[in-house]
C-alpha positions as CSV (number, residue, x, y, z in Angstrom):
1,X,0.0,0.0,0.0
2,X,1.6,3.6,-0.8
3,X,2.0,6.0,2.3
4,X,-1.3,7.9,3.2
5,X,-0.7,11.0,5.4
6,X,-3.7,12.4,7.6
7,X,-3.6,15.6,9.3
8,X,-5.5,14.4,12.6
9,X,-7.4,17.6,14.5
10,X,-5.8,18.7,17.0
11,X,-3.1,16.0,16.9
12,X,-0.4,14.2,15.4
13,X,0.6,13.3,11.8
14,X,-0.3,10.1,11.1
15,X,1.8,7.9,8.5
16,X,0.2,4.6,7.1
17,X,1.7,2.5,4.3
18,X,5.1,2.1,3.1
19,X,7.2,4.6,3.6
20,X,10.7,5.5,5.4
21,X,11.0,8.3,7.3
22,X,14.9,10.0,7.1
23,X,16.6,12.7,9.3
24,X,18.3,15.7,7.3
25,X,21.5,14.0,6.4
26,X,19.5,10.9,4.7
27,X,20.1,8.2,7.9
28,X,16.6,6.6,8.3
29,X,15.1,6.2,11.4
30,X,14.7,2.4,12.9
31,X,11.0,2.2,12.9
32,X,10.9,-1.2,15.0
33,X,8.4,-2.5,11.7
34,X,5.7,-0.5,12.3
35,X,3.5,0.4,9.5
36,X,2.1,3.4,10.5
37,X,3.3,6.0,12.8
38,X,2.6,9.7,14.5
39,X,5.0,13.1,13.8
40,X,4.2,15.3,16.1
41,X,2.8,18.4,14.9
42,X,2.7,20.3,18.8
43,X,6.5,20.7,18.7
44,X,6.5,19.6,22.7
45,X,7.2,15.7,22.1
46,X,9.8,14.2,24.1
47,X,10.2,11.9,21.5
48,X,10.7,14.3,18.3
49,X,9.9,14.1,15.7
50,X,7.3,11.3,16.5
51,X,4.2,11.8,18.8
52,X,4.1,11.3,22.8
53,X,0.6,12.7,23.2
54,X,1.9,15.6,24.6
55,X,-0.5,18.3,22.4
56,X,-3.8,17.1,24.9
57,X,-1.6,17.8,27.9
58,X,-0.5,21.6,25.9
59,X,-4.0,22.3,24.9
60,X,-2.6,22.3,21.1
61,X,-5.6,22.8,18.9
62,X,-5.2,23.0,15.0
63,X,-7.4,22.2,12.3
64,X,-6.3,21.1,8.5
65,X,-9.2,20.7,6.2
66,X,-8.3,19.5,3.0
67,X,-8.4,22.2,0.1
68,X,-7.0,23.2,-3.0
69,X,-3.5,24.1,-3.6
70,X,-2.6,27.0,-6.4
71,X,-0.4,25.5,-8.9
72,X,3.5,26.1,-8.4
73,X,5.2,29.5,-9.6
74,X,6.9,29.0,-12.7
75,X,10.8,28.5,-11.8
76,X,13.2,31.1,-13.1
């Protein structure tokens, strides 16, 4: 199955499918075999850049309905 991405409300990032999630330098996290996960969205995980749960204790509230996006400027 390819990677689906849902914005969750008022949570996490959730990543289903096959997919490998890489730090800036290309090194790929050791994801134990799971096949879906949570990025924290909050930014006050202890466990960055995946989700603790920590945005109920914060209060973090954001929500991401899905919408059109404008086509890209043209490059240079």
């Amino acid at each position: 199955m390819p990677a689906k991405i849902t914005i969750n409300p008022n949570g996490s990032i959730r990543v289903e499918g096959d997919f490998v999630i890489t730090d800036s330098e290309g090194n790929a996290f050791g994801l134990g075999g799971r096949a879906s996960i949570g990025l924290c969205r909050c930014g006050h995980s202890e466990n960055k850049p995946f989700c603790d749960g920590s945005h109920r204790k914060q209060g973090f509230q954001s929500l991401c309905p899905a919408r059109e996006l404008p086509p890209p400027a043209p490059k240079a």
